[in-house]
PyMOL CGO cylinders between C-alpha atoms (Angstrom):
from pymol import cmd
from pymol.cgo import CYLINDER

trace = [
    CYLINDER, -8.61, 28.57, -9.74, -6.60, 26.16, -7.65, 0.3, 1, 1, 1, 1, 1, 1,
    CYLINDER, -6.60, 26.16, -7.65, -3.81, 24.06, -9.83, 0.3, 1, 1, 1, 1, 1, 1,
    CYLINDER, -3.81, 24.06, -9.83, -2.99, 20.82, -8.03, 0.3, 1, 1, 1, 1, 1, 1,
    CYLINDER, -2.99, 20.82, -8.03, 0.89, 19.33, -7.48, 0.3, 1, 1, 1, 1, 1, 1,
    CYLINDER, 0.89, 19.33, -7.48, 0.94, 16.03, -7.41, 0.3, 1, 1, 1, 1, 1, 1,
    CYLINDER, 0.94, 16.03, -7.41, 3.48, 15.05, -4.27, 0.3, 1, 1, 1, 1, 1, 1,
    CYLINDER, 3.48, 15.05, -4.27, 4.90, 11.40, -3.33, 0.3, 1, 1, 1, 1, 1, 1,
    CYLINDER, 4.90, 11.40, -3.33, 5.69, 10.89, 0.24, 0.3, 1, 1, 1, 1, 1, 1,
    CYLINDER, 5.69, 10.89, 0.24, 7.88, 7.86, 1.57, 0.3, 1, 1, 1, 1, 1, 1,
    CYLINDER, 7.88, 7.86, 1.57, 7.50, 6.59, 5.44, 0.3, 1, 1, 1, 1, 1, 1,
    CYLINDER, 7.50, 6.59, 5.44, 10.46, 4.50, 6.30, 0.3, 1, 1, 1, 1, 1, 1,
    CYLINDER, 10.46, 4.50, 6.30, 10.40, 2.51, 9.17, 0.3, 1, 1, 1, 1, 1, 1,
    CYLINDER, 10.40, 2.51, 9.17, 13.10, 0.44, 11.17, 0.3, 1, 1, 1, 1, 1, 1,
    CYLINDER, 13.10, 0.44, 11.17, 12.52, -2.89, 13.70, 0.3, 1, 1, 1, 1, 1, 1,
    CYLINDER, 12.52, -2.89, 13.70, 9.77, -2.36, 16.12, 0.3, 1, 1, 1, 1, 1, 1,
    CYLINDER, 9.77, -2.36, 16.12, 10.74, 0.97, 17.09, 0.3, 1, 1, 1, 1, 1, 1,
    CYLINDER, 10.74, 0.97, 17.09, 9.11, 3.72, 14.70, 0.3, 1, 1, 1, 1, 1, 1,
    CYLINDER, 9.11, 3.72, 14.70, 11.88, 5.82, 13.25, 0.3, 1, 1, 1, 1, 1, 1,
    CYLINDER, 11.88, 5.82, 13.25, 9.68, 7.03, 10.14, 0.3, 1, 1, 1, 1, 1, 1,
    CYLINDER, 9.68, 7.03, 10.14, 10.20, 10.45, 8.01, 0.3, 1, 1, 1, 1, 1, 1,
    CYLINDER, 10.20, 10.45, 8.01, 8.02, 11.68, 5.02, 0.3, 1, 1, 1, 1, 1, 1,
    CYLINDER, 8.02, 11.68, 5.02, 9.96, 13.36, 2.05, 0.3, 1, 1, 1, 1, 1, 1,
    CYLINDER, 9.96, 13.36, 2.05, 8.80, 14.42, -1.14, 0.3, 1, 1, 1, 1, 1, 1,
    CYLINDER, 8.80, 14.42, -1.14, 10.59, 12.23, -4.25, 0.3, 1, 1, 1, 1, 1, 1,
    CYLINDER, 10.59, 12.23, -4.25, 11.83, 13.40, -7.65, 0.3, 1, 1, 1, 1, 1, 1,
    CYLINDER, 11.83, 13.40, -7.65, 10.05, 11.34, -10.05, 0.3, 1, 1, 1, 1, 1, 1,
    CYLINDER, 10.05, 11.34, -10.05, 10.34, 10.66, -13.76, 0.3, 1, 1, 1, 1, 1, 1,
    CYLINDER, 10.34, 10.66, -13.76, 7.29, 9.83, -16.04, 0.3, 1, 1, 1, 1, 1, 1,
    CYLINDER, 7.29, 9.83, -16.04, 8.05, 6.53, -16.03, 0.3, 1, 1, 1, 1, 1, 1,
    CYLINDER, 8.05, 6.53, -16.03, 8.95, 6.47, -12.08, 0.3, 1, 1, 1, 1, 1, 1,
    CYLINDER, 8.95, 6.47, -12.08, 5.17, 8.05, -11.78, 0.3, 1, 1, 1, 1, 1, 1,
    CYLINDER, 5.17, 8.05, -11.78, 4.08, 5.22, -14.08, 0.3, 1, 1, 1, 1, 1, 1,
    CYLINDER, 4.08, 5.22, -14.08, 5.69, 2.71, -12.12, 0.3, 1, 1, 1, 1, 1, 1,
    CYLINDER, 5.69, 2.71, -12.12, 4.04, 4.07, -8.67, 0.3, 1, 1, 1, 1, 1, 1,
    CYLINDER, 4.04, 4.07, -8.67, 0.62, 4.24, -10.34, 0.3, 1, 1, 1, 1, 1, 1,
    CYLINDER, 0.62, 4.24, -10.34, 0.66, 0.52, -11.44, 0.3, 1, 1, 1, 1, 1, 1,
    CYLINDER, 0.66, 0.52, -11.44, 1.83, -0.43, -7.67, 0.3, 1, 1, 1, 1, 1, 1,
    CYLINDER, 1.83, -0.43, -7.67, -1.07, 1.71, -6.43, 0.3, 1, 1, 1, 1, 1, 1,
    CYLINDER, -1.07, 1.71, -6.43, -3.80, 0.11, -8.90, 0.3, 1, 1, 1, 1, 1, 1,
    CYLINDER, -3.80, 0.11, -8.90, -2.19, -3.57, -7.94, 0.3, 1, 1, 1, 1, 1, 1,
    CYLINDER, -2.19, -3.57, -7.94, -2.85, -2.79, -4.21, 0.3, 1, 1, 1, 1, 1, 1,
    CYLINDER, -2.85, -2.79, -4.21, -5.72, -1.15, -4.88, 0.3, 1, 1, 1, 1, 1, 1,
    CYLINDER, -5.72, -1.15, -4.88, -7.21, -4.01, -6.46, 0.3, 1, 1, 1, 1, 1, 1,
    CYLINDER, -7.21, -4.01, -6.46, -5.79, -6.56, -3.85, 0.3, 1, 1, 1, 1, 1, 1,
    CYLINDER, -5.79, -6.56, -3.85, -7.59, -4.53, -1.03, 0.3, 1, 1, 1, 1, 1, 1,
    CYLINDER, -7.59, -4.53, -1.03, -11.03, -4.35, -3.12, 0.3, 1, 1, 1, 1, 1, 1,
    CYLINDER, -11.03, -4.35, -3.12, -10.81, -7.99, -4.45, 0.3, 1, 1, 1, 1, 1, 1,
    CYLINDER, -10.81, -7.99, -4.45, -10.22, -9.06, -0.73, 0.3, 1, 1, 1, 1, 1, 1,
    CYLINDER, -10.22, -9.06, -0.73, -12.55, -6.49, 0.52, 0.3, 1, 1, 1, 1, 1, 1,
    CYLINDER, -12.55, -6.49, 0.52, -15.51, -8.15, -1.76, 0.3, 1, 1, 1, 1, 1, 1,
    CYLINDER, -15.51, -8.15, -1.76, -14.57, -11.72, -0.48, 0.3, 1, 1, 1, 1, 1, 1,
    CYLINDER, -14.57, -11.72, -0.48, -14.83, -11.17, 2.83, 0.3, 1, 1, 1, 1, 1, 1,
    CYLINDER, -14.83, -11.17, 2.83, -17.99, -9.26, 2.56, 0.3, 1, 1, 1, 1, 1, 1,
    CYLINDER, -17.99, -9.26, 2.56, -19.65, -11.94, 0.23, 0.3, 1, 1, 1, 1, 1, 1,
    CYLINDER, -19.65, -11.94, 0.23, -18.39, -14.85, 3.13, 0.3, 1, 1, 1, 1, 1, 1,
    CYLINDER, -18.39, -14.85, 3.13, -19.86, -12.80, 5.84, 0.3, 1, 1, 1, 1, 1, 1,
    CYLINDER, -19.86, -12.80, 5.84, -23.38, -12.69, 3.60, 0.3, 1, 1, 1, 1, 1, 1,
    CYLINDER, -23.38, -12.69, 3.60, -22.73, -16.72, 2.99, 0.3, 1, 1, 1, 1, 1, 1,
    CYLINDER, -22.73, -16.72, 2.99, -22.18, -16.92, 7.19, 0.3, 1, 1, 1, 1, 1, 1,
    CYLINDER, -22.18, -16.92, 7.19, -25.54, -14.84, 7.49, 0.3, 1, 1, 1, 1, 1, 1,
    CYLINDER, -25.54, -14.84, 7.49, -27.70, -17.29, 5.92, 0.3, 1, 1, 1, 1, 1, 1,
    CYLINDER, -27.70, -17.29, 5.92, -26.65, -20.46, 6.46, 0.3, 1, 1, 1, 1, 1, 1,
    CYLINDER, -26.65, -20.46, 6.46, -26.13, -23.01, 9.50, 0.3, 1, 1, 1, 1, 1, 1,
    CYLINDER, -26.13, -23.01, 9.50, -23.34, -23.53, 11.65, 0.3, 1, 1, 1, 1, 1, 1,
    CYLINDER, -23.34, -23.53, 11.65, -22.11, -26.30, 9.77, 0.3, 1, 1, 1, 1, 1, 1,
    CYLINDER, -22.11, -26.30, 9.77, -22.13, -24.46, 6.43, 0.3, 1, 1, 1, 1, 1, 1,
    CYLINDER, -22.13, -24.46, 6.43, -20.06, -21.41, 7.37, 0.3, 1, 1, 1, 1, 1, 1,
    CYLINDER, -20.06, -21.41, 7.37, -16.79, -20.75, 5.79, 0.3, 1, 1, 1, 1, 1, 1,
    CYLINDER, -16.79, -20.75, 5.79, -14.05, -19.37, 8.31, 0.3, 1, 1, 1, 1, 1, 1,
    CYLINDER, -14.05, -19.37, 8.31, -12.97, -15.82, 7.69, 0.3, 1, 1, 1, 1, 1, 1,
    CYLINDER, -12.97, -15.82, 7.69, -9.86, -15.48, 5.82, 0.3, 1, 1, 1, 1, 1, 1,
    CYLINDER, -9.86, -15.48, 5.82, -6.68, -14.12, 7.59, 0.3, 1, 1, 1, 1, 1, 1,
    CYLINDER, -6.68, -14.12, 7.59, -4.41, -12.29, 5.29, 0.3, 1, 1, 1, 1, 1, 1,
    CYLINDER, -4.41, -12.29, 5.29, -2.55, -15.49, 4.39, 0.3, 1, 1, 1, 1, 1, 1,
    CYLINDER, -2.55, -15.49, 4.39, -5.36, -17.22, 3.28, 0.3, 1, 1, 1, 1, 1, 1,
    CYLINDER, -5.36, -17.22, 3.28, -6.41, -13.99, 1.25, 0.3, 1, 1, 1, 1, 1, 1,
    CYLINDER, -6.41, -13.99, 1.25, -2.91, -13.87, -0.25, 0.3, 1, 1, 1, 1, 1, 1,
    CYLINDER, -2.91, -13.87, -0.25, -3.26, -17.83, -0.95, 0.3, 1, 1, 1, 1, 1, 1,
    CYLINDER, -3.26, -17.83, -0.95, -6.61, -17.32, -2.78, 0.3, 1, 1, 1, 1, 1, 1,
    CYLINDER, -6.61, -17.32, -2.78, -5.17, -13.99, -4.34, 0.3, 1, 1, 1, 1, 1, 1,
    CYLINDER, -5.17, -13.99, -4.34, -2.20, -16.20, -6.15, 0.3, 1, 1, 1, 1, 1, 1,
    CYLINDER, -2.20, -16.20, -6.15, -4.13, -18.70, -7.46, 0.3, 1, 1, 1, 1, 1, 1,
    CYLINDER, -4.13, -18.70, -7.46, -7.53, -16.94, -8.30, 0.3, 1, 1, 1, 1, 1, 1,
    CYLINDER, -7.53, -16.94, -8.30, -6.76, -13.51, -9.63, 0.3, 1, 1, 1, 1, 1, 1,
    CYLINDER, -6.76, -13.51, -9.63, -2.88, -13.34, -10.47, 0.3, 1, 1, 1, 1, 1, 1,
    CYLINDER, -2.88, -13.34, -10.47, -2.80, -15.55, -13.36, 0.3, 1, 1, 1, 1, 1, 1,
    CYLINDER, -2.80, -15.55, -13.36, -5.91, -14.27, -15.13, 0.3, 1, 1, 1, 1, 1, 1,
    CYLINDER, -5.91, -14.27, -15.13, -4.06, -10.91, -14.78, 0.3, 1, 1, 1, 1, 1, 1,
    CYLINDER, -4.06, -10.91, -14.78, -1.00, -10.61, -15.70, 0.3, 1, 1, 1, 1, 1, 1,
    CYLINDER, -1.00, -10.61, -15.70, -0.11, -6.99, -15.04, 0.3, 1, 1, 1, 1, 1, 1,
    CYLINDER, -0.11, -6.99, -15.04, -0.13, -8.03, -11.16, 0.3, 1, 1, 1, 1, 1, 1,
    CYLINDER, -0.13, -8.03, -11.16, 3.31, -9.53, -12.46, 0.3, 1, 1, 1, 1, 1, 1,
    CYLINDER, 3.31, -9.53, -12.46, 4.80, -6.14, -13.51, 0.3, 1, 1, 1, 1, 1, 1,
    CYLINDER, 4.80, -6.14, -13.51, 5.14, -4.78, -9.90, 0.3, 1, 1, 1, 1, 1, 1,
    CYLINDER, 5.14, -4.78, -9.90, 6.39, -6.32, -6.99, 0.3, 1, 1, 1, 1, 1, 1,
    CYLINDER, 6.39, -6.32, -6.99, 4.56, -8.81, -4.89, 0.3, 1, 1, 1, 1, 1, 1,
    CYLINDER, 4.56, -8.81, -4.89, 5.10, -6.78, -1.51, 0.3, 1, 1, 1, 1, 1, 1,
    CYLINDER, 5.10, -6.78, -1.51, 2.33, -3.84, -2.85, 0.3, 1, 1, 1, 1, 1, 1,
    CYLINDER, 2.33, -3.84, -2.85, -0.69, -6.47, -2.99, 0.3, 1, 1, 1, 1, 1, 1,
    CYLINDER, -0.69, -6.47, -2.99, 0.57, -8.96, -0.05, 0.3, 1, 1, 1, 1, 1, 1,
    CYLINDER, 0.57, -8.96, -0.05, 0.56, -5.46, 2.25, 0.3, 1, 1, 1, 1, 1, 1,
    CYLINDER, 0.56, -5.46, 2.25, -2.78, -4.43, 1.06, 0.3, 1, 1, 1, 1, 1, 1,
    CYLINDER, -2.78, -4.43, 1.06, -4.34, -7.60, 2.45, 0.3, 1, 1, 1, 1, 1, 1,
    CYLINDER, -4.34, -7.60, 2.45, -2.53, -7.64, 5.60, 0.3, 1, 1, 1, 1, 1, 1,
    CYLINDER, -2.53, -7.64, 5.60, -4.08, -3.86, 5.75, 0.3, 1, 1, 1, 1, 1, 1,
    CYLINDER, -4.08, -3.86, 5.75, -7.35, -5.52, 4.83, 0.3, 1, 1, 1, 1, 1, 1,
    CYLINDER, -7.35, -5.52, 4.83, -7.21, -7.97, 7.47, 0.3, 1, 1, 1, 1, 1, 1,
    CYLINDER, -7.21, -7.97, 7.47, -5.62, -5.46, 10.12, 0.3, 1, 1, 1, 1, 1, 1,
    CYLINDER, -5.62, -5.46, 10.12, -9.13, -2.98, 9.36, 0.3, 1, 1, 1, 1, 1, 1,
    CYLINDER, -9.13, -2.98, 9.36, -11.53, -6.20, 9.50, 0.3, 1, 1, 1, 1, 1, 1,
    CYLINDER, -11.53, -6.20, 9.50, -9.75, -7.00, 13.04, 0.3, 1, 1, 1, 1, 1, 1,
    CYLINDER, -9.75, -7.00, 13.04, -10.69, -3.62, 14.33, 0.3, 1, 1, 1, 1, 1, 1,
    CYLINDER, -10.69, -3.62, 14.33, -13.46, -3.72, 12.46, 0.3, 1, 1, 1, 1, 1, 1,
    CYLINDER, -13.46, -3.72, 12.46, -15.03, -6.73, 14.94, 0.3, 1, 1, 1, 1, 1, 1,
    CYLINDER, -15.03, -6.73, 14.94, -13.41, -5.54, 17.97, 0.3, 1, 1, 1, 1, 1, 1,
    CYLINDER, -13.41, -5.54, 17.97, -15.52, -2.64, 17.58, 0.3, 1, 1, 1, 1, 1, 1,
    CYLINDER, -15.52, -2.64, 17.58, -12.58, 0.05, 17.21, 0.3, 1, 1, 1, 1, 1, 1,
    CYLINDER, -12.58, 0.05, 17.21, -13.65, 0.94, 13.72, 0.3, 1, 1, 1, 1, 1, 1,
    CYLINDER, -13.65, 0.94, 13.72, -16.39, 1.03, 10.68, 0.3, 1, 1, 1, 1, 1, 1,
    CYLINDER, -16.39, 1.03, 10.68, -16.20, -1.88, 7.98, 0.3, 1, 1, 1, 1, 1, 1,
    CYLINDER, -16.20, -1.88, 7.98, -13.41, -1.09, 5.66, 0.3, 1, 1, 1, 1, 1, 1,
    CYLINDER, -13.41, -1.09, 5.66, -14.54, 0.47, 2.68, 0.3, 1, 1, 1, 1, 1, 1,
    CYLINDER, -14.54, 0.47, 2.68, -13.83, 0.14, -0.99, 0.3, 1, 1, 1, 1, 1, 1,
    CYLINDER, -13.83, 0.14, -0.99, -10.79, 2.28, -2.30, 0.3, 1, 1, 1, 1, 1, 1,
    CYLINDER, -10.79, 2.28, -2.30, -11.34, 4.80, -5.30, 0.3, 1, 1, 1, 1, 1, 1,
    CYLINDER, -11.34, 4.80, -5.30, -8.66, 5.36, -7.84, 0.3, 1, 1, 1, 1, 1, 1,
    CYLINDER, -8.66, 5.36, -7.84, -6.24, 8.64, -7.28, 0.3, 1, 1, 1, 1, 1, 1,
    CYLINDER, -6.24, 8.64, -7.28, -7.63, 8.82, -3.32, 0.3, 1, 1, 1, 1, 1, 1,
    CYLINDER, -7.63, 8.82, -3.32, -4.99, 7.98, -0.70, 0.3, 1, 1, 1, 1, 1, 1,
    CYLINDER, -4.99, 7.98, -0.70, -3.10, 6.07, -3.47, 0.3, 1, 1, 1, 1, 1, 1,
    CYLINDER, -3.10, 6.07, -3.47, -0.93, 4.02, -1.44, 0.3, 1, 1, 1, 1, 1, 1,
    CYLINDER, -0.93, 4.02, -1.44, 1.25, 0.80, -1.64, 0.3, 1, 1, 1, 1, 1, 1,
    CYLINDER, 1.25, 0.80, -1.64, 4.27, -0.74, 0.85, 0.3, 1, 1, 1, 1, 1, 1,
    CYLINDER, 4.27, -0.74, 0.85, 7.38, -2.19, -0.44, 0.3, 1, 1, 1, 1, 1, 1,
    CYLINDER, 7.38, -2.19, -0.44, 10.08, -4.37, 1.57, 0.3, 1, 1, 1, 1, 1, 1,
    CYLINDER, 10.08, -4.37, 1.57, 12.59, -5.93, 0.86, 0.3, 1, 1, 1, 1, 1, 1,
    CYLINDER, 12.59, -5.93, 0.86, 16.39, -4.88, -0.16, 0.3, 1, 1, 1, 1, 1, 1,
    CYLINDER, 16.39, -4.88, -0.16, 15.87, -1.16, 0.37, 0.3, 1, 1, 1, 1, 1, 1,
    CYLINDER, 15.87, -1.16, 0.37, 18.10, 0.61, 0.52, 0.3, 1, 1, 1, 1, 1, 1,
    CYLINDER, 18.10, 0.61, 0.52, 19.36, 4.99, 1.06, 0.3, 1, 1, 1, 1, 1, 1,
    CYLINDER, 19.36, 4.99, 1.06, 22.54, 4.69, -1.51, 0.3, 1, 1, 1, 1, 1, 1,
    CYLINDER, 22.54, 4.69, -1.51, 23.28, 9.25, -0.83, 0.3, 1, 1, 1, 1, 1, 1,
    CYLINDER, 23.28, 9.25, -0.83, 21.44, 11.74, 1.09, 0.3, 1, 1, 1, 1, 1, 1,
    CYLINDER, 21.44, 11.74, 1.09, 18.94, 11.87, -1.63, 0.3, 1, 1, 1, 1, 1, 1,
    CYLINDER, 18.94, 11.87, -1.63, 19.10, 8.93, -3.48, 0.3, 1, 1, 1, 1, 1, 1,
    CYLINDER, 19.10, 8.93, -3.48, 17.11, 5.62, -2.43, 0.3, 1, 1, 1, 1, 1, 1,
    CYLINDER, 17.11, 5.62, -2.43, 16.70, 2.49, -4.05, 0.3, 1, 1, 1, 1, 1, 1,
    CYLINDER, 16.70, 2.49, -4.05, 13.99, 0.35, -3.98, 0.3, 1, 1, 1, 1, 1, 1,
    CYLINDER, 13.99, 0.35, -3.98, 12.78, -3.00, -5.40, 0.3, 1, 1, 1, 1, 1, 1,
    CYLINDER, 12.78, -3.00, -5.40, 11.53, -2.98, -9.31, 0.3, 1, 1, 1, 1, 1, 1,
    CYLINDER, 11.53, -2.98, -9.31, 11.28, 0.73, -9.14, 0.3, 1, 1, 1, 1, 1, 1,
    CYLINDER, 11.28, 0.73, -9.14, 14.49, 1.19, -8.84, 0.3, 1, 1, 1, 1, 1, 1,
    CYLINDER, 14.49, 1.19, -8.84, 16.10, 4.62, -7.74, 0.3, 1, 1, 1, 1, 1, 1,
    CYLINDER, 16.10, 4.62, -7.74, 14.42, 7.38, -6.50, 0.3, 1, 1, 1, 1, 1, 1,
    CYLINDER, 14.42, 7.38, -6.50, 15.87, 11.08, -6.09, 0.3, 1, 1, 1, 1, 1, 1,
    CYLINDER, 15.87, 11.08, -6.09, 14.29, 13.02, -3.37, 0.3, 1, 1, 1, 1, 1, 1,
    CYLINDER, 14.29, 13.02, -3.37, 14.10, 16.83, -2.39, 0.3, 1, 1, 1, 1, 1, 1,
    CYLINDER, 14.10, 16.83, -2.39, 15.26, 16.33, 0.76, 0.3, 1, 1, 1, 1, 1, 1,
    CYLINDER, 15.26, 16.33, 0.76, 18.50, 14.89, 2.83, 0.3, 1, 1, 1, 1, 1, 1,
    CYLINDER, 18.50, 14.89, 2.83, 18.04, 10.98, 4.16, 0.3, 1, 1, 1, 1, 1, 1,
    CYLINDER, 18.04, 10.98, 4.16, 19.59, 9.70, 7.35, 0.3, 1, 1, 1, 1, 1, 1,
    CYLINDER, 19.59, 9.70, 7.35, 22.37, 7.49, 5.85, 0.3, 1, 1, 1, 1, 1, 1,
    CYLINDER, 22.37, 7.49, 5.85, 22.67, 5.71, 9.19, 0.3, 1, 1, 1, 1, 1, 1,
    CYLINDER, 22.67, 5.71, 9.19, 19.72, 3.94, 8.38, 0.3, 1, 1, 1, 1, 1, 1,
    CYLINDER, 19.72, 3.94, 8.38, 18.89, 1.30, 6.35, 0.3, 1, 1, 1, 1, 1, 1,
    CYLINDER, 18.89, 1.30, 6.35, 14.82, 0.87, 6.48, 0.3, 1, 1, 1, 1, 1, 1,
    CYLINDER, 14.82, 0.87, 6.48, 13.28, -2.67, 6.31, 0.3, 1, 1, 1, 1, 1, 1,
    CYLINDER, 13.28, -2.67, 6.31, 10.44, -1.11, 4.67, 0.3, 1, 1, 1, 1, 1, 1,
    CYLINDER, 10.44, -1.11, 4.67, 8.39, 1.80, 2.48, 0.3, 1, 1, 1, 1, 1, 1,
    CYLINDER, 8.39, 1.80, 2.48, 5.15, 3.28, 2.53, 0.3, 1, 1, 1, 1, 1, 1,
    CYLINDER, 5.15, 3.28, 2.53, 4.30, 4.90, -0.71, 0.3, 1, 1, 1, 1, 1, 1,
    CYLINDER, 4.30, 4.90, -0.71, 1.58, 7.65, -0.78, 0.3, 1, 1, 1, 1, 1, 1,
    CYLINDER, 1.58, 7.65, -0.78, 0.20, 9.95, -3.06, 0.3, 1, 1, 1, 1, 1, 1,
    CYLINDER, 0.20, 9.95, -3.06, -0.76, 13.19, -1.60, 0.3, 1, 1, 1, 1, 1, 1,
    CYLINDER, -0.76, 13.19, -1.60, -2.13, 16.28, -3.36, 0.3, 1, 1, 1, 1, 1, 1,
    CYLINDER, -2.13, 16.28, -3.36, -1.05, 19.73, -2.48, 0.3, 1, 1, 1, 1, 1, 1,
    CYLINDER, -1.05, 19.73, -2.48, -2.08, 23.16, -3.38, 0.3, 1, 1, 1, 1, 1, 1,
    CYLINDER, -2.08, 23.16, -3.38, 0.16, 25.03, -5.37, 0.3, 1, 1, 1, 1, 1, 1,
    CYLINDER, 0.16, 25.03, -5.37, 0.41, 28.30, -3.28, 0.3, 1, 1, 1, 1, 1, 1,
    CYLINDER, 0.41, 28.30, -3.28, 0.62, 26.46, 0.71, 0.3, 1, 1, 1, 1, 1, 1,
    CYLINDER, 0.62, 26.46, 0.71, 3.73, 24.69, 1.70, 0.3, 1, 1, 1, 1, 1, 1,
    CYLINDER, 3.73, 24.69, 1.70, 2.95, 21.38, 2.53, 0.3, 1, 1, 1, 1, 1, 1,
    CYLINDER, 2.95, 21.38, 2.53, 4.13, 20.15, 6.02, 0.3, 1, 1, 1, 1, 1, 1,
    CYLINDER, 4.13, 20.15, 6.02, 5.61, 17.02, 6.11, 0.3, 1, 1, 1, 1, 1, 1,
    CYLINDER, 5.61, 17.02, 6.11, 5.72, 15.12, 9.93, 0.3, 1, 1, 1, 1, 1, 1,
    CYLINDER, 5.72, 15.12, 9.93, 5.94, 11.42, 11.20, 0.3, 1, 1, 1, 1, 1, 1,
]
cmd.load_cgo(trace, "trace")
């Protein structure tokens, strides 16, 4: 029998230039709470989005030129997202605002490759696969394993952060790992 760790990776990134790592983090329950409610909020972003722009490309299908509805960008998805879904649901107000606004602009980034040909039509997300969200904002590495971010707060990790460094932005990923292999951790 295989028993499963659960494992939360961070990606920080700086200016154009790509100076990412992945460490593990040293969560609380309520920490893990906190990440799972960011995860479900972009989740839901990506697969509310994801539904709109497939239902507008069925609408496009079918109707004249005259008729058809312009595909959204990821500012018009946002726009749409604040005033359609956000205040019929309010526990899109208990994370931060950077987890859904990244989803779309991931949404938007696979529909562009998507029509260039690059890549499949995005798919629907399940819940507890590739749980991920992005966070910006004032982030910052306070020690060599201690960084804070916004409405999570502080977050201990296993291993040393670059204190040089103060990223501009967080990718937050669930990954599982078997208990008995080490699991390698590369940018």
């Amino acid at each position: 029998m295989i028993q499963l760790n659960l494992t939360v990776l961070v990606i920080i990134f700086r200016n154009a230039m790509l100076l990412g790592f992945k460490t593990q983090l040293k969560l609380n329950q309520n920490q893990r709470q906190q990440l799972a409610r960011h995860a479900g909020v972009a989740r839901h972003a990506y697969n509310w989005g994801n539904d709109l722009c497939l239902a507008i490309l069925d609408h496009n299908k079918n109707c004249s030129d005259s008729e058809k509805i312009k595909f959204p960008t990821a500012i018009d998805l946002h726009k749409w997202l604040n005033k359609l879904v956000k205040p019929h649901n309010e526990w899109y107000y208990a994370v931060s605002k950077c987890a859904p606004q990244f989803s779309l602009r991931h949404l938007a980034s696979a529909w562009r490759d998507c029509f260039s040909k690059k890549k499949k039509r995005p798919r629907f997300k399940k819940k507890g696969q590739h749980d991920s969200f992005t966070l910006d904002g004032t982030i910052r590495i306070l020690s060599s394993h201690l960084i804070q971010v916004p409405v999570i707060g502080k977050l201990k990790t296993y291993e040393r952060l670059p204190t040089i460094y103060q990223p501009k932005n967080i990718t937050i990923s669930r990954v599982i790992a078997h208990r008995n292999k080490e699991s390698v951790l590369t940018t």
